[in-house]
C-alpha positions in Angstrom: 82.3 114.6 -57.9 83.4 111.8 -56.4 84.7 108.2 -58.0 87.2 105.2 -57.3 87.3 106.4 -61.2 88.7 109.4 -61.3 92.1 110.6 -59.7 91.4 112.8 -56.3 92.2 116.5 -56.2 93.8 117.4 -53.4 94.0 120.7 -53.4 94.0 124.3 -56.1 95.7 127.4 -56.0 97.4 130.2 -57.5 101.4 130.9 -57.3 102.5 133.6 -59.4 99.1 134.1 -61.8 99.3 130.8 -62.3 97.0 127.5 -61.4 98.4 124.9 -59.5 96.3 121.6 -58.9 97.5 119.2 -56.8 96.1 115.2 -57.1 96.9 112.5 -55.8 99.4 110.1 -57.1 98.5 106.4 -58.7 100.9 103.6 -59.1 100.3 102.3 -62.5 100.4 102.6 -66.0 98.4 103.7 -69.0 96.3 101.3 -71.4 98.3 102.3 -74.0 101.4 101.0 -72.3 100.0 97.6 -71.3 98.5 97.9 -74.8 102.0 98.2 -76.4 103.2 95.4 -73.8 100.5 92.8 -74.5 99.6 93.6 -77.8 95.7 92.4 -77.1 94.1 91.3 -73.5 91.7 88.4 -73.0 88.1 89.1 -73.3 87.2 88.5 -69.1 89.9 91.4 -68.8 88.5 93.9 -71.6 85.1 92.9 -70.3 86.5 94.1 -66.8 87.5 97.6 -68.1 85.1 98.2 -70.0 82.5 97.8 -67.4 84.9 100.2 -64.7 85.0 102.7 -67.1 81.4 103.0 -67.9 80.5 103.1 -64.5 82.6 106.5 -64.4 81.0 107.8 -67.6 77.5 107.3 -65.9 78.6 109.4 -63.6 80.0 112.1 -65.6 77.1 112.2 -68.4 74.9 113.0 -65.3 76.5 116.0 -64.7 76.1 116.6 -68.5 79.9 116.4 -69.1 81.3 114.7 -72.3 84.9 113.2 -72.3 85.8 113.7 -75.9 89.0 112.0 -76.2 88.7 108.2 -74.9 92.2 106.4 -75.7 94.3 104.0 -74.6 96.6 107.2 -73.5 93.3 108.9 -71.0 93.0 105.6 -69.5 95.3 104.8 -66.0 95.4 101.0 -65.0 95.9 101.5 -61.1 98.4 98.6 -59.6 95.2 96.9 -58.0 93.1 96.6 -61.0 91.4 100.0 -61.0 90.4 102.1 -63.8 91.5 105.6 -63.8 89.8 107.9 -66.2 92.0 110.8 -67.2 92.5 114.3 -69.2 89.4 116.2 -69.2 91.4 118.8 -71.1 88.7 118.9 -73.9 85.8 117.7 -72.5 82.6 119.9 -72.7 78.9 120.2 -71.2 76.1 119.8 -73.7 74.5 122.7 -74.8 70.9 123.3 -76.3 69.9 124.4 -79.5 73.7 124.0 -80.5 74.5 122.6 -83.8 78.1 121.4 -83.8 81.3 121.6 -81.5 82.8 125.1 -80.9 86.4 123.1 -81.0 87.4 120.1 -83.2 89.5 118.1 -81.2 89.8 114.3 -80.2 92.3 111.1 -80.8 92.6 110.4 -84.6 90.9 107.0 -84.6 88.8 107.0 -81.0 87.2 111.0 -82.5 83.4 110.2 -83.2 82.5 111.8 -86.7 80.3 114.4 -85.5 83.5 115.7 -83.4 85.1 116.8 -86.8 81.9 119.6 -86.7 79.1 117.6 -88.1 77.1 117.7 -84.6 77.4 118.8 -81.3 78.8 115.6 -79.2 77.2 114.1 -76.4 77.0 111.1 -74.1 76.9 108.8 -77.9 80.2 110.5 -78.9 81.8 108.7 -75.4 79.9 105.5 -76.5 81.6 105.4 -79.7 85.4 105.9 -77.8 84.2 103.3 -76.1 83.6 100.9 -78.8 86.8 101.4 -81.2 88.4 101.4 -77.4 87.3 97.7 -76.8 88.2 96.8 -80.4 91.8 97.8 -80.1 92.3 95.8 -76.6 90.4 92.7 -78.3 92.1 93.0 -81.6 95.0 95.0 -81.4 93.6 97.5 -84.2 90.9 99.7 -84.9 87.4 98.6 -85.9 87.8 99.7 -89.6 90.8 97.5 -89.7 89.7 94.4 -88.2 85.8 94.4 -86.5 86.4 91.7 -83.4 85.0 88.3 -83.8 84.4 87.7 -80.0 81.1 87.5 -78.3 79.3 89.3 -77.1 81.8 92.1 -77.8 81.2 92.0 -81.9 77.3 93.2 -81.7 78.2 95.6 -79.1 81.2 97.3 -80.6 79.5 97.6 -83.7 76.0 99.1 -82.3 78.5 101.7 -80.2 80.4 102.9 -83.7 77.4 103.5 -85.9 78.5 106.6 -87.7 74.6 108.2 -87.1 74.3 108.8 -83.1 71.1 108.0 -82.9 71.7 104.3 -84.3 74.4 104.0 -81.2 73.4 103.3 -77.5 72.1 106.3 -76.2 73.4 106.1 -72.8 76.0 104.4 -70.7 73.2 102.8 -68.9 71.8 101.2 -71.8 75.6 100.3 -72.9 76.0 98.6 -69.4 72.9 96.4 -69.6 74.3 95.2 -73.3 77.1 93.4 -70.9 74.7 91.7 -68.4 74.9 88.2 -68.1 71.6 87.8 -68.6 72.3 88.5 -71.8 74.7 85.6 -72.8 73.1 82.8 -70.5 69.7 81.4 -70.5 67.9 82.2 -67.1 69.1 80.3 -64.3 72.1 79.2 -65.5 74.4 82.1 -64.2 76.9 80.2 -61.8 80.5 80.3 -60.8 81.2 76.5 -61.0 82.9 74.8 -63.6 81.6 73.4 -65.9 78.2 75.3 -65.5 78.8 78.8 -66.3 78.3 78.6 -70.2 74.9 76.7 -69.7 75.9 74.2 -72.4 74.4 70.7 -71.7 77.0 68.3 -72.5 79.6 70.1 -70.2 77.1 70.1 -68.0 77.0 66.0 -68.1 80.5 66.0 -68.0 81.0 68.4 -64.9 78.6 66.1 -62.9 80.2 62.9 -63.1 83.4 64.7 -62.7 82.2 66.2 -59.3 80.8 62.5 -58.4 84.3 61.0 -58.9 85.6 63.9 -56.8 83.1 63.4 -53.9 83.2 59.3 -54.2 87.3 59.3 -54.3 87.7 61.7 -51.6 85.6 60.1 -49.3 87.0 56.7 -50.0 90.6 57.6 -49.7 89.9 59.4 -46.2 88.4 56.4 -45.3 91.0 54.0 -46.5 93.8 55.6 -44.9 92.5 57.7 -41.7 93.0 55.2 -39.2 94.3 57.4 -36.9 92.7 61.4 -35.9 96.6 62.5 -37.4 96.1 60.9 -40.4 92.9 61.6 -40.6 93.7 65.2 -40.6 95.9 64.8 -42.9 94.6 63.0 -45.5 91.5 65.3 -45.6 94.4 68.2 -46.0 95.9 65.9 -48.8 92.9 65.1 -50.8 91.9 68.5 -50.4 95.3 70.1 -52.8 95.3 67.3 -54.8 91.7 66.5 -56.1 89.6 69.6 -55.5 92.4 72.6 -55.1 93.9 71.5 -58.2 90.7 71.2 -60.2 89.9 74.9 -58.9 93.2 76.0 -60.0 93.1 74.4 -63.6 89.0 74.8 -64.3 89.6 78.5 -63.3 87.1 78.6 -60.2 85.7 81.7 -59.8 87.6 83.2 -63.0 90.6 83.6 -60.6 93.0 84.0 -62.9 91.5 87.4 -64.4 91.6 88.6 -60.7 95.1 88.3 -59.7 97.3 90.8 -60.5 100.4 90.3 -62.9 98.4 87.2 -64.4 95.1 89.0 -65.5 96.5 91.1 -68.0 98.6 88.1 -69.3 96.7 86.8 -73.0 95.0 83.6 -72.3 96.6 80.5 -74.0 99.4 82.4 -71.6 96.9 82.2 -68.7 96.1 78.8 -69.4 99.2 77.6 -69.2 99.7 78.6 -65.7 96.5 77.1 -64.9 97.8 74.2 -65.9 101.2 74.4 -64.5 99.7 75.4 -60.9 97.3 72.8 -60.9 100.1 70.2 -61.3 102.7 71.7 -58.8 99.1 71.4 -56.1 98.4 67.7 -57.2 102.6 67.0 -57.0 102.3 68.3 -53.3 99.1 66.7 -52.0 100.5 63.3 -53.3 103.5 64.1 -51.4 101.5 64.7 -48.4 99.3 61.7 -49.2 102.5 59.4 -49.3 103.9 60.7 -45.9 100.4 59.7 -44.7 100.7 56.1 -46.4 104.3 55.5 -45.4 105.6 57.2 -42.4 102.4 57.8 -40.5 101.2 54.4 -40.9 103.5 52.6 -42.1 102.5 50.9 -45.2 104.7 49.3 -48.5 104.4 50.0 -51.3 103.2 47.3 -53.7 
């Protein structure tokens, strides 16, 4: 089986009655490492895991294959963002007409119940992992210590660690759709612009006359001081870093800052900040820019 999920074996044999597998090697480091780092991770970020590794478990739970020991320690954070399910040491295939586990094993605290031979596991005791796994990257701690407050992980994390299976999501798939935007936003307002992705009306008010101003000012100022084709140029070039780039920067277009590595698994009043800084250092150059155009190119005083 092949996934971007799961680390690539490159080869098995035997030296000396014993099993050698060869796999390919992963710049990167464990959740429990970033975990221990960070402490907690933003909610875009945990949102962004989650969904990686649930992809992989839909693919494994196909092949009737349960993980049994989801933790921060299984879990491989590749250097370009991708999750890397690992350890399938004690997973198992589903069995019929079986009534419990044949081994008890898992991580103290990520374990579903019925691995400590209540029931035989399946694809819900990977669901629950799943959910004390979000809880400790929201939180910091375990579900019976602290349940998150966030939306929508709160409903979801608690539905995943019902102590009765059947009261969990039954399968990744359903699990997955749980996260859908759909979900969070009314129809039609899924967007990427500012100001528009939460669907709430009076940012919504705001965002417009905010884009007006941008439109209005830009146009104006080209006007006003492209008297020449150079200038022109340039001015467009200047308007461009200092009214719309640094918007994009400090509004978070596009959620960039949960994209870029070595600032997405930063916390976010931490993320923020750089926002905030970045925009400024863009507006501080296109002014510069826009003053060269003013005073050198054509040769205005200041008043």
């Amino acid at each position: 089986m092949q996934s971007p999920h799961l680390v690539r074996i490159i080869s098995c044999k035997e030296q000396q009655d014993v099993g050698v597998i060869l796999e390919e090697y992963i710049s990167g480091e464990t959740l429990d490492e970033k975990l221990r780092r960070y402490g907690t991770m933003p909610p875009e970020l945990v949102g962004n895991y989650a969904q990686q590794l649930l992809e992989v478990l839909e693919q494994i739970h196909a092949q009737g294959i349960v993980h049994r020991d989801i933790s921060p320690k299984n879990i491989l954070i590749s250097t370009d963002g991708v999750v890397k399910l690992l350890d399938f040491d004690i997973s198992r295939q589903w069995k019929m007409n079986r009534n419990a586990d044949t081994t008890i094993l898992g991580t103290v605290g990520f374990a579903s119940p019925e691995q400590y031979g209540f029931l035989q596991t399946d694809a819900t005791a990977d669901i629950y992992a799943v959910g004390v796994l979000m809880n400790v990257m929201l939180e910091g701690v375990l579900p019976n210590v602290r349940l998150t407050g966030k939306k929508p992980f709160q409903g979801i994390i608690k539905k995943c660690i019902e102590i009765d299976p059947q009261n969990r999501y039954q399968s990744v798939s359903e699990l997955r759709l749980a996260f859908k935007p759909e979900r969070q936003m009314p129809q039609g307002k899924q967007t990427i612009l500012p100001g528009f992705r939460t669907g709430v009306v009076w940012k919504e008010i705001l965002a417009v006359f905010i884009y007006l101003f941008l439109i209005i000012g830009s146009i104006q100022f080209m006007m006003m001081y492209g008297k020449t084709p150079a200038a022109f140029g340039l001015e467009a070039i200047a308007v461009l870093i200092y009214a719309w780039l640094s918007c994009a920067v400090g509004f978070n277009f596009l959620l960039w800052d949960t994209k870029v590595p070595g600032i997405r698994s930063l916390q976010k009043p931490v993320r923020i900040i750089i926002r905030i800084i970045l925009a400024l250092i863009l507006f501080y150059f296109g002014m510069l820019l826009e003053n060269y155009v003013k005073f050198t190119l054509l040769g205005l005083t200041s008043q």
